[in-house]
C-alpha positions as CSV (number, residue, x, y, z in Angstrom):
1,X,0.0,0.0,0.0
2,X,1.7,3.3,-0.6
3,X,0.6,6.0,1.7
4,X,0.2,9.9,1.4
5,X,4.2,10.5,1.8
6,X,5.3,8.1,-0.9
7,X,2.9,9.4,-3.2
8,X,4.1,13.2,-2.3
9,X,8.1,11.7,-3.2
10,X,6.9,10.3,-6.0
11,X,5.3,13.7,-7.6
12,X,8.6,15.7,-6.4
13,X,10.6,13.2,-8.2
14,X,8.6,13.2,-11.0
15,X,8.2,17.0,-11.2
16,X,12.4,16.9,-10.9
17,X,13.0,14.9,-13.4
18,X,11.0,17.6,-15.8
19,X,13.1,19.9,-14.3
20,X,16.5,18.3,-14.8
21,X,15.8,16.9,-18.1
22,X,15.2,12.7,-17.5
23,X,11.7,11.1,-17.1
24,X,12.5,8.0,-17.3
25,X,15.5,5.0,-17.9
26,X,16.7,5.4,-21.6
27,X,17.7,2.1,-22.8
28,X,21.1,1.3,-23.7
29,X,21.6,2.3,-27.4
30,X,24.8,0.7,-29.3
31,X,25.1,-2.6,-30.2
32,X,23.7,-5.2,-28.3
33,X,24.1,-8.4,-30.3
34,X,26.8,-10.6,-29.1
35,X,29.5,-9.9,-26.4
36,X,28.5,-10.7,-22.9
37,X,25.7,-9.6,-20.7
38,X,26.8,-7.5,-17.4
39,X,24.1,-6.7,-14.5
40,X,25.0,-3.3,-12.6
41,X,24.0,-2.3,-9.2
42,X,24.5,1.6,-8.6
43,X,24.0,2.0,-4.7
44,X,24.3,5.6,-3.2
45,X,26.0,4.9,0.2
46,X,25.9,8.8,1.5
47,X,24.0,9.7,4.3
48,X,21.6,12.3,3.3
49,X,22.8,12.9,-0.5
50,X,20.8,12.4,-3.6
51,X,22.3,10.8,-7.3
52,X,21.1,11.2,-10.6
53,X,19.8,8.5,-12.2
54,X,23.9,7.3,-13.1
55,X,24.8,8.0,-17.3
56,X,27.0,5.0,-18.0
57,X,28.9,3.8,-21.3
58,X,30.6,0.5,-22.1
59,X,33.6,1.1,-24.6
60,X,36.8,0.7,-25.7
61,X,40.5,1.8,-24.7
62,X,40.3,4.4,-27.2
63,X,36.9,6.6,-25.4
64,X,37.6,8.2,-21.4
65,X,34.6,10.0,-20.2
66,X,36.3,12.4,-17.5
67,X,39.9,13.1,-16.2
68,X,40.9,14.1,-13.3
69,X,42.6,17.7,-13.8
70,X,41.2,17.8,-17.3
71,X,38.6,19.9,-18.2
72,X,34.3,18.8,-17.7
73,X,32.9,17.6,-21.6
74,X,30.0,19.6,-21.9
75,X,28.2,16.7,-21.0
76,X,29.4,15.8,-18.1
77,X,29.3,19.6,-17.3
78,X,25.6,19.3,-18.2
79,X,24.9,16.5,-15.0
80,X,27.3,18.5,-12.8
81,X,26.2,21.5,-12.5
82,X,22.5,20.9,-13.5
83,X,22.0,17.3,-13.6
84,X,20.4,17.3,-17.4
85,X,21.3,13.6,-18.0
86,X,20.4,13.8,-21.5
87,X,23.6,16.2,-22.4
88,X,26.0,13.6,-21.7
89,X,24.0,10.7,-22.9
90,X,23.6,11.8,-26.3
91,X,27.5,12.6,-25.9
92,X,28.2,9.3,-24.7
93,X,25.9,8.0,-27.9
94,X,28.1,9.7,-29.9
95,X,31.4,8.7,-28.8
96,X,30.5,4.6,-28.3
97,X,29.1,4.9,-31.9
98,X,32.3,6.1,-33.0
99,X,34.7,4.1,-31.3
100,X,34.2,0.8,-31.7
101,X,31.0,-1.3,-30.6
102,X,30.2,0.2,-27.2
103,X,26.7,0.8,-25.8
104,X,25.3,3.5,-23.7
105,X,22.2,4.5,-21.6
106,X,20.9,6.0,-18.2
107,X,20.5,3.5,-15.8
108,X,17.1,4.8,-13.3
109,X,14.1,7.0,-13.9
110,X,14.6,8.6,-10.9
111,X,17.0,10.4,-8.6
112,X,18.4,7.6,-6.1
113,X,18.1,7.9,-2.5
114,X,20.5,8.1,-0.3
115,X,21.2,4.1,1.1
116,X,18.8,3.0,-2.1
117,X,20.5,1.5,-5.4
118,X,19.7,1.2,-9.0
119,X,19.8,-1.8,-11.3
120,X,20.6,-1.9,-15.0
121,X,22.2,-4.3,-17.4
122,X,23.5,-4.7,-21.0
123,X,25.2,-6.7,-23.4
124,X,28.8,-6.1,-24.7
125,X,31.5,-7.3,-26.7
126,X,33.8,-4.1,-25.3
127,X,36.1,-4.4,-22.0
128,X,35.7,-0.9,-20.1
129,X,32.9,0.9,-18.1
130,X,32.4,4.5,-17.5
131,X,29.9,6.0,-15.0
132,X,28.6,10.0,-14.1
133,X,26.2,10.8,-11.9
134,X,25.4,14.2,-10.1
135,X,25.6,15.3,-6.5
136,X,22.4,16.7,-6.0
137,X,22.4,18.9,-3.7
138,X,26.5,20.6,-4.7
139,X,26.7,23.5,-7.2
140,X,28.3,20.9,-9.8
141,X,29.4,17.8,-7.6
142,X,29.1,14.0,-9.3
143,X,30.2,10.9,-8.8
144,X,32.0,9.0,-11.4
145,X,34.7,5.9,-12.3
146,X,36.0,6.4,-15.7
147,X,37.3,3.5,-17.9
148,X,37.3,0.7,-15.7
149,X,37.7,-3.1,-16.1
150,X,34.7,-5.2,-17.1
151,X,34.2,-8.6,-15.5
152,X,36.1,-10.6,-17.8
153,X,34.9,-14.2,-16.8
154,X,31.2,-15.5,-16.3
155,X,30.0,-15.3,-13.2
156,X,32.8,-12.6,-11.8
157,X,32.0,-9.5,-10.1
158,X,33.9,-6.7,-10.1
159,X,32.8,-3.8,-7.5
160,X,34.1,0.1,-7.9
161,X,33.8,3.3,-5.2
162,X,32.3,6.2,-7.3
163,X,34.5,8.8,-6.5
164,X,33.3,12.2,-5.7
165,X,34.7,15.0,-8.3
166,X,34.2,18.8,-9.0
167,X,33.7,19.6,-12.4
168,X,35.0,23.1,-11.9
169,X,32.3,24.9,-13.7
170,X,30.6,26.7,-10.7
171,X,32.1,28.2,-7.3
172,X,30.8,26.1,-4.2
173,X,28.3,28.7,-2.8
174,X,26.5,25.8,-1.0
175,X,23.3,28.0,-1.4
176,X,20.3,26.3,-2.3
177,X,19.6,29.3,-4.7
178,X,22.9,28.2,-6.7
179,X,21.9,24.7,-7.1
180,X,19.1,22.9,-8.7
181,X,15.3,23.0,-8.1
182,X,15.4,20.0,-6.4
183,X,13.0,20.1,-3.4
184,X,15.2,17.8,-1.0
185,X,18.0,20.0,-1.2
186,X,16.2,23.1,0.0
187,X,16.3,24.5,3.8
188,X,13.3,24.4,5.1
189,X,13.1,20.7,3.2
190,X,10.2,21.6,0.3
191,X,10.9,25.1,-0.4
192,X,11.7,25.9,-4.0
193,X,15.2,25.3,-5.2
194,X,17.5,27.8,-7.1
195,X,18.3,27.3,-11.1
196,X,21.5,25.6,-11.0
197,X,23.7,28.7,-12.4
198,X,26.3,30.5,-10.8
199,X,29.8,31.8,-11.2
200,X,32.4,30.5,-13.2
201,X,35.0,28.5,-11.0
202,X,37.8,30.5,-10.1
203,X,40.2,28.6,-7.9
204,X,39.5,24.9,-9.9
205,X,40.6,27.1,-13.2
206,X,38.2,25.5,-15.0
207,X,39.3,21.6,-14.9
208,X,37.7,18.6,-12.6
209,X,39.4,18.4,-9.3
210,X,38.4,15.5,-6.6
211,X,35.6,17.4,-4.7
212,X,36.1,19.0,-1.1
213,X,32.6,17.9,-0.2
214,X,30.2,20.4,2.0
215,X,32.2,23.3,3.7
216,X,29.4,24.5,5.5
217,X,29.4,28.1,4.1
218,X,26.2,28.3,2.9
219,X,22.6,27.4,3.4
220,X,22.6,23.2,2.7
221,X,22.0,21.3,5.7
222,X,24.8,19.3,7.2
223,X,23.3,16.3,7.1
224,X,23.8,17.0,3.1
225,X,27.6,16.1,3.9
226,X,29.5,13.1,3.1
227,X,32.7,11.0,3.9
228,X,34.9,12.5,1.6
229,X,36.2,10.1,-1.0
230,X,33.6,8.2,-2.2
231,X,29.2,8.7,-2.8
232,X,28.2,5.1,-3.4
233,X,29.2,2.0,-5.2
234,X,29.1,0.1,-8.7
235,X,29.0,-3.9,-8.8
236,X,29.2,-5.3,-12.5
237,X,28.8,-9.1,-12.5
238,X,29.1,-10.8,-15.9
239,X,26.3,-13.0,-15.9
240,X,27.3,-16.5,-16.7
241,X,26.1,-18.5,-20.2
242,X,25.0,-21.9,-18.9
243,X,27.3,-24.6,-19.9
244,X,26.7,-28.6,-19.9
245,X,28.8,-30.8,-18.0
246,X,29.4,-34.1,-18.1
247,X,30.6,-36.3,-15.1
248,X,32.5,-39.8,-14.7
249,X,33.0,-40.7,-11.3
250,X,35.3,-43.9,-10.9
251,X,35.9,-46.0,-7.8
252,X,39.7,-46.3,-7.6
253,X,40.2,-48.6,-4.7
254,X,40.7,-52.0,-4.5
255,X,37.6,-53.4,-2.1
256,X,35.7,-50.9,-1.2
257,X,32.1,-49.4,-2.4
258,X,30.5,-46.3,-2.4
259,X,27.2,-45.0,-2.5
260,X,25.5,-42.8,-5.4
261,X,27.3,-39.5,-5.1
262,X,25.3,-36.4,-3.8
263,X,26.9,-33.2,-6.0
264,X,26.1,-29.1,-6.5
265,X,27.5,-26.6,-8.7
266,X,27.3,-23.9,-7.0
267,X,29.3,-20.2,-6.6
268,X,32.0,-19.3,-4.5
269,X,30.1,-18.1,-1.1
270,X,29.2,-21.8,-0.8
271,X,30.8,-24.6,0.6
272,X,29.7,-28.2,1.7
273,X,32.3,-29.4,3.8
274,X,36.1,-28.5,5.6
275,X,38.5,-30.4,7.3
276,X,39.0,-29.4,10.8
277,X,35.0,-28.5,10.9
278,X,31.9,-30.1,12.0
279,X,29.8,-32.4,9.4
280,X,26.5,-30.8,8.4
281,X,23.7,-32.6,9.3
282,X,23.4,-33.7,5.6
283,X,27.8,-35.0,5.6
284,X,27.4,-36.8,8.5
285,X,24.1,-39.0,7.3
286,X,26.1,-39.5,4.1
287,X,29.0,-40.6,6.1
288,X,27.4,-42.2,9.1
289,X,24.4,-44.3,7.0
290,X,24.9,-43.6,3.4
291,X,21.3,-41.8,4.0
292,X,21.7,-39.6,0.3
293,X,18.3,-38.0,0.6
294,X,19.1,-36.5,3.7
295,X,22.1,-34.1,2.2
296,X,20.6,-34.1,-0.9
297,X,17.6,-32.2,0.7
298,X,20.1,-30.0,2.6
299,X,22.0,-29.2,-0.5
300,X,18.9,-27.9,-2.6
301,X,18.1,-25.8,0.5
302,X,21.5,-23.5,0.1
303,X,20.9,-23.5,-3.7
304,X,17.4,-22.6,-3.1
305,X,18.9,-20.1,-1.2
306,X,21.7,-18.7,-3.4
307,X,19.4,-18.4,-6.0
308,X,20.9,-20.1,-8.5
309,X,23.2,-23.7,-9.1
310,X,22.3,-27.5,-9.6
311,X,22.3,-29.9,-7.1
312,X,21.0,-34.0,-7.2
313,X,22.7,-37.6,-6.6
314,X,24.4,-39.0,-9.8
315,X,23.0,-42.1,-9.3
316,X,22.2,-45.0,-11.8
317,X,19.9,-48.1,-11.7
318,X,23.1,-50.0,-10.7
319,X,23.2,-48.6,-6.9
320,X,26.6,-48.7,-4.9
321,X,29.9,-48.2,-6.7
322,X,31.6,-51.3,-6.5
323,X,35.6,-51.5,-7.4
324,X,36.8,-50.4,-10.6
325,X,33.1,-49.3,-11.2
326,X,32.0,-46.1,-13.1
327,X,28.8,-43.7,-12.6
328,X,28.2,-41.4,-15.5
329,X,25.9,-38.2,-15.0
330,X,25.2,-34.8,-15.9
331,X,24.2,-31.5,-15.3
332,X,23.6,-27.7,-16.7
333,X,24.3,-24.8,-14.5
334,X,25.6,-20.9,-15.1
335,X,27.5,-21.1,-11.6
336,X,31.4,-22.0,-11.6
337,X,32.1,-24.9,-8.6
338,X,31.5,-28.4,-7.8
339,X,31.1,-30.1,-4.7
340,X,30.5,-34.1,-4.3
341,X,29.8,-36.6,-1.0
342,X,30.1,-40.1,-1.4
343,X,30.1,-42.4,1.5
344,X,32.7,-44.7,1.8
345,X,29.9,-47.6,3.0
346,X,32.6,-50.5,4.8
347,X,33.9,-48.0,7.2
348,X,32.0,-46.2,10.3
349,X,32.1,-43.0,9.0
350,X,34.4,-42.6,6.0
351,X,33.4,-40.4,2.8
352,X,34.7,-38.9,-0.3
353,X,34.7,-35.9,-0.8
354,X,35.4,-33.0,-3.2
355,X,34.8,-29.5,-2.2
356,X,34.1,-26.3,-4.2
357,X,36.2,-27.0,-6.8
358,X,36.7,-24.9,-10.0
359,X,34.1,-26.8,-13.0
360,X,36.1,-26.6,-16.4
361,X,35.5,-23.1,-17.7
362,X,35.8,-23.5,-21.8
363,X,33.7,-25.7,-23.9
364,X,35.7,-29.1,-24.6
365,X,38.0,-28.7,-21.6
366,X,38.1,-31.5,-19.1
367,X,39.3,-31.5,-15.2
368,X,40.3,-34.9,-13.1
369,X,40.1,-34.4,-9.5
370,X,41.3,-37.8,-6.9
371,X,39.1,-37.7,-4.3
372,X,40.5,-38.3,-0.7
373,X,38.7,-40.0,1.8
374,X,37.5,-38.2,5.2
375,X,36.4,-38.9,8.7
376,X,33.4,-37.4,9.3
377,X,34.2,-37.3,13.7
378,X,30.8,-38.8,13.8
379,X,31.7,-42.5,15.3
380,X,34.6,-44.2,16.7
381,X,36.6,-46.2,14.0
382,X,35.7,-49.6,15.2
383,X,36.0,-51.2,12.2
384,X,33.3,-53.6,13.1
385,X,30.4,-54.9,10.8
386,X,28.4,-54.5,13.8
387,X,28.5,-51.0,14.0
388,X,28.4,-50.1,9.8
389,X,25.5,-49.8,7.7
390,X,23.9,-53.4,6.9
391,X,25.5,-54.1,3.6
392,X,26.0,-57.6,2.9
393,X,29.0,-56.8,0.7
394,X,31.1,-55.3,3.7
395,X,30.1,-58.8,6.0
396,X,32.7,-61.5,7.4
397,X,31.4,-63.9,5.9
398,X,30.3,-62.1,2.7
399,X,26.5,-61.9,2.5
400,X,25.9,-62.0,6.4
401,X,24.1,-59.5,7.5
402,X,25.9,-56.1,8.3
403,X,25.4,-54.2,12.0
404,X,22.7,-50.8,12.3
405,X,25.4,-48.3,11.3
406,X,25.2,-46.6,15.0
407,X,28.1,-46.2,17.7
408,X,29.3,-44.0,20.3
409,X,30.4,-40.4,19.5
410,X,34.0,-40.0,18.1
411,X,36.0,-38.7,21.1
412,X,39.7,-38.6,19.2
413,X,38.0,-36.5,16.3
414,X,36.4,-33.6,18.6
415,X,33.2,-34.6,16.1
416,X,35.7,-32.6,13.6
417,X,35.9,-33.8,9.6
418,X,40.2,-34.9,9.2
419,X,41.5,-37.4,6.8
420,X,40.5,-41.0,6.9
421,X,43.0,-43.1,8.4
422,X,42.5,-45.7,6.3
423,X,41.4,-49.2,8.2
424,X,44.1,-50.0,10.9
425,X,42.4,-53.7,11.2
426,X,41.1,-53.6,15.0
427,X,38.1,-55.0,14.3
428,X,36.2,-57.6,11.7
429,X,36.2,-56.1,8.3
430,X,38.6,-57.8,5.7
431,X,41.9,-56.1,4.7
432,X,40.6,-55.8,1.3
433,X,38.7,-53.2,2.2
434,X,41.5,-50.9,2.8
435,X,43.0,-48.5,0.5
436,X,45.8,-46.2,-0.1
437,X,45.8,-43.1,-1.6
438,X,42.5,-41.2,-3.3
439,X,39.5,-43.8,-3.6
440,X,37.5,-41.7,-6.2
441,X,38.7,-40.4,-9.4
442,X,36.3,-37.4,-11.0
443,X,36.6,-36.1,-14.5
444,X,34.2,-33.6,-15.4
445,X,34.2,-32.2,-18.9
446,X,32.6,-28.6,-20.3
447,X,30.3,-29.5,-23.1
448,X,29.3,-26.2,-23.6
């Protein structure tokens, strides 16, 4: 429900935006097919300052925007000291257009609040990013980053501090009559603004300097001010193509067996498991029982809450992995790791594991990972068919029936995952069972 106060913002935004020469987002003119897709988050971070809706440009090496001790464009000039985004788009149009294969735009319909961000995006074949946007309430403040990197891989984010600049094309009166007619600047908040013109600069000669911020000589409010250095923040992520993956997971031990893997592709903020850190929930079923729906339930939860990735068990009709045995699946996901849990089912708590690992990032490139084998801390090592899960194949005699799986809590391990140490015989399960070495070998391929 908006109530009587948003609606009154609204209207003064709306009325400013007349005033300052934008009504709404202009979408991104240049060329848009091919080249990569970027997503942009603009995010004021003053305290009580306003932004522009931000002019951006992709481009090439050959186009810069601003410089510092160089003198405004009359675009840029144009945002500055009056905020009249359309100046230095059309500029910006102009100069993409003919240098290279940029594109261009304005990236809100409204002047951005302060603590309140902005989202655009656009598709490119050129490397840097440009950005302007005015100060609001400064006789020609803005905030700008001039030919930065783009993201150059799927799925990486690069994130920039838009700098605060003077363009030099007014004195700082800090009057409200010398800046725009933007209501939120004015003292009492509401009362008509100035028009934006004023003296030429004297002491900046003419040329953009990094900006002071507020002095306090005139008639702005303090709580207009702002840690000098910096007005907000620009994240560019290069959105990520899906790509198809293929995966072979082979059982390289000599005895053992293993159930159906559990696996996610996911980004790098997630991880499944650590050595020297308590199992999940999900890891220690895996590890304890081989109970796969359990972390597989656990693992769609973080992806679910990520927001994006793949997760399932890359399981066949054939069931447990036996020795020298193969399991092929696959999976499509935008997002750049790979975890896997398999348990290692004729120990107490052993499993595989492979954690947040890079997935093979060109189409036709393939990556082997050897997959060591982990204590989960969740049982003592007996070694004792008694106390494993009851699989016939891990029985002495073969094809008795195996124990419930349950036993007292690991006291050595401090219920922390470390490396397996392999079976040490103390108890009843044969020494075939033992391995040396990885006990799962991975080979994932990028089929694009």
């Amino acid at each position: 429900m908006r109530t009587r106060n948003s609606v009154g913002i609204a209207l003064v935004l709306a009325m400013l935006g007349v005033l300052m020469g934008f009504v709404s987002a202009a979408p991104a003119v240049g060329q848009q097919g091919g080249g990569a897709t970027y997503e942009v988050t603009f995010t004021n971070t003053t305290g009580g300052q306003y932004l522009t809706p931000p002019n951006w440009a992709a481009h090439n090496n050959a186009v810069r925007v601003f410089r510092l001790g160089a003198p405004a464009s009359p675009g840029v000039e144009a945002v500055a000291e009056l905020g009249g985004v359309g100046v230095l788009e059309a500029e910006l149009a102009a100069a993409v257009d003919g240098n290279g294969n940029g594109v261009s735009g304005v990236g809100a319909d409204a002047p951005i609040p302060p603590g309140e961000s902005a989202t655009f995006s656009f598709t490119t074949n050129e490397r840097r990013f440009s950005v302007v946007s005015m100060i609001i309430c400064t006789n020609d403040g803005f905030g700008g980053i001039d030919s930065v990197w783009l993201p150059r891989f799927d799925g990486q984010t690069k994130t920039y501090n838009l700098r605060d600049y003077d363009a030099g094309a007014e004195l700082n009166t800090e009057l409200r009559d010398d800046i725009v007619p933007a209501p939120f600047c004015s003292t009492p908040v509401g009362a008509p603004g100035g028009n934006g013109e004023d003296q030429p600069e004297i002491e900046g000669f003419g040329r953009i300097n990094r900006h002071p911020t507020l002095q306090g000589v005139g008639d702005l409010p303090g709580s207009f001010d702002w840690r000098r250095g910096s007005v907000g923040t620009v994240t560019v992520r290069r959105v990520a193509t899906p790509q198809n993956y293929s995966v072979t997971v082979e059982n390289i031990t000599g005895g053992q067996y293993f159930t159906p893997v559990n696996f996610a592709a996911h980004g790098s903020d997630a991880d499944v498991f650590s050595v020297g850190r308590a199992p999940s929930p999900g890891v220690a079923a895996v590890a304890e029982l081989g109970a796969v729906p359990v972390l597989e339930a656990e693992l769609q939860a973080a992806i679910d809450n990520q927001g994006r990735g793949v997760s399932g068990v890359g399981a066949g009709p054939e069931g447990p992995i036996g020795p020298g045995e193969t399991r092929n699946f696959d999976f499509t996901t935008d997002r750049d790791r790979l975890s896997i849990v398999s348990m290692v089912i004729c120990t107490n708590d052993g499993f595989a594991g492979l954690d947040s690992k890079h997935l093979p990032r060109w189409q036709g490139d393939t990556i082997t990972y050897y997959l060591p084998a982990y204590d989960a801390g969740a049982e003592l090592n007996t070694e004792l068919r008694d106390d494993i899960v009851p699989a016939p194949f891990c029985s002495t005699p073969v094809g008795a029936p195996g124990g419930n799986g349950e036993d007292q809590p690991e006291i050595d391990g401090f219920n922390r995952i470390n490396f397996h140490p392999t079976l040490r015989g103390v108890g009843d399960l044969p020494d075939s069972f033992d391995w040396q070495g990885p006990v799962l070998k991975v080979t994932v391929t990028n089929n694009g």
